[in-house]
C-alpha positions as a Python dict, from the first residue, in 0.01 Angstrom:
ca = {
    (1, 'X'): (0, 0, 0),
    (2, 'X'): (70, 5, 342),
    (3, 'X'): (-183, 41, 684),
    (4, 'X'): (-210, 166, 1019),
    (5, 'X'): (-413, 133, 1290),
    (6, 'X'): (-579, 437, 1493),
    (7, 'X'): (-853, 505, 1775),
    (8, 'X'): (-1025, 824, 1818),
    (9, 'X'): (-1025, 825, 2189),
    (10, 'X'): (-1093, 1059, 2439),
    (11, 'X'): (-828, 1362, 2516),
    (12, 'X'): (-836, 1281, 2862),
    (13, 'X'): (-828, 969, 2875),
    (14, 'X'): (-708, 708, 2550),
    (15, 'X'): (-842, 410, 2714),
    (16, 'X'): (-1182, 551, 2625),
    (17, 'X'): (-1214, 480, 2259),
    (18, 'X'): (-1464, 635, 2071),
    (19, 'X'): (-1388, 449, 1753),
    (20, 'X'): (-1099, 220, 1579),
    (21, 'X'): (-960, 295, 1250),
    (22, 'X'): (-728, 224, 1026),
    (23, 'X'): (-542, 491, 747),
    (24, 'X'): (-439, 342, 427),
    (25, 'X'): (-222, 498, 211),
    (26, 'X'): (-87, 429, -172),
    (27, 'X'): (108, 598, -422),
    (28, 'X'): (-78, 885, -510),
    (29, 'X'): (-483, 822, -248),
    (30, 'X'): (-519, 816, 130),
    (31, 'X'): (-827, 687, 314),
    (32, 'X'): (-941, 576, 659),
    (33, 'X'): (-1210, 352, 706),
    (34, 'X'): (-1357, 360, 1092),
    (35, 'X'): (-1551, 143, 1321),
    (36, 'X'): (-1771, 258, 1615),
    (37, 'X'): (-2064, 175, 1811),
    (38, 'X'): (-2321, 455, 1908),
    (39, 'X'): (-2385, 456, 2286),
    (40, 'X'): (-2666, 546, 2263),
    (41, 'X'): (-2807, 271, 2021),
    (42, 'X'): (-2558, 73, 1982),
    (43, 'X'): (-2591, 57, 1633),
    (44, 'X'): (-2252, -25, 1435),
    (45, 'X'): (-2130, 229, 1202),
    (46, 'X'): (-1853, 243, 952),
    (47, 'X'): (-1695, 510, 791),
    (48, 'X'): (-1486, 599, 491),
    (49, 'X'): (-1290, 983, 521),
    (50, 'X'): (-1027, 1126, 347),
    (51, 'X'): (-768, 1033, 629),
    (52, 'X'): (-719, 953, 952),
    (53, 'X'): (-701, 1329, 1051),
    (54, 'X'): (-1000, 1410, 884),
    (55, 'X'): (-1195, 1131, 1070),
    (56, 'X'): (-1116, 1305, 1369),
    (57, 'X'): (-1248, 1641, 1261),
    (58, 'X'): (-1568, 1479, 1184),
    (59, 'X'): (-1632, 1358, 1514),
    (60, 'X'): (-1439, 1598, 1731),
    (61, 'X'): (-1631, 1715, 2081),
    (62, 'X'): (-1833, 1405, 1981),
    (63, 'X'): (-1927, 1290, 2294),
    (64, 'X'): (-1600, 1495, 2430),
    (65, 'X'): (-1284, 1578, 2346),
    (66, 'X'): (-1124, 1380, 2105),
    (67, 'X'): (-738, 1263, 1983),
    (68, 'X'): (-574, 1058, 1763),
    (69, 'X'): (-431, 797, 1886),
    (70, 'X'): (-188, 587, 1661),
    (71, 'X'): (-135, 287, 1742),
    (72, 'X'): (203, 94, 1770),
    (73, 'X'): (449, 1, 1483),
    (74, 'X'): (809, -59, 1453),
    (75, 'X'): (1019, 256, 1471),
    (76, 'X'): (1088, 240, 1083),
    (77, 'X'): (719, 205, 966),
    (78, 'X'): (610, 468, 1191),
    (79, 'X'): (885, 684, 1026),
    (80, 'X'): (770, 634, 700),
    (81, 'X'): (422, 707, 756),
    (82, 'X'): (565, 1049, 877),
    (83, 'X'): (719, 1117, 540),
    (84, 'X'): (396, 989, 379),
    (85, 'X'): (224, 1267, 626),
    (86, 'X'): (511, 1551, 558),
    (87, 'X'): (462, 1498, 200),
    (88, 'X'): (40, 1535, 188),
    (89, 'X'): (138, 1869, 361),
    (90, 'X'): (346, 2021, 98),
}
């Protein structure tokens, strides 16, 4: 099983952070569990999505513009994850 850490943050600007997650991935699932505050309320909501990318299509234009942000990892984790991510695209 291995983790990583993400924020959903604005597009123009990362340092505003809409929400932190973090993808987890196994063998054969993928899920991302995320953290935010509403700004309005500020209530505390979590949230469990199919993966990290998907998180970010939920919320999206949610207040504005949104990215995904990873965060940082040693250069061989980060290029496993991308074979984890090349290989739930085929």
């Amino acid at each position: 099983m291995y983790g990583r850490l993400f924020t959903l943050a604005s597009a123009a600007d990362h340092n505003l952070v809409f929400a932190w997650g973090m993808e987890i991935i196994e063998v054969d699932d993928r899920a991302a569990v995320l953290y935010r505050r509403d700004p309005v309320s500020r209530r505390t909501a979590h949230s469990v999505h199919e993966s990290a990318r998907a998180a970010l299509a939920r919320f999206d234009n949610r207040p504005a513009p949104m990215e995904l942000v990873w965060m940082d990892m040693p250069d061989h984790i980060g290029i496993l994850w991308d074979l984890f991510d090349i290989k739930a695209l085929n």
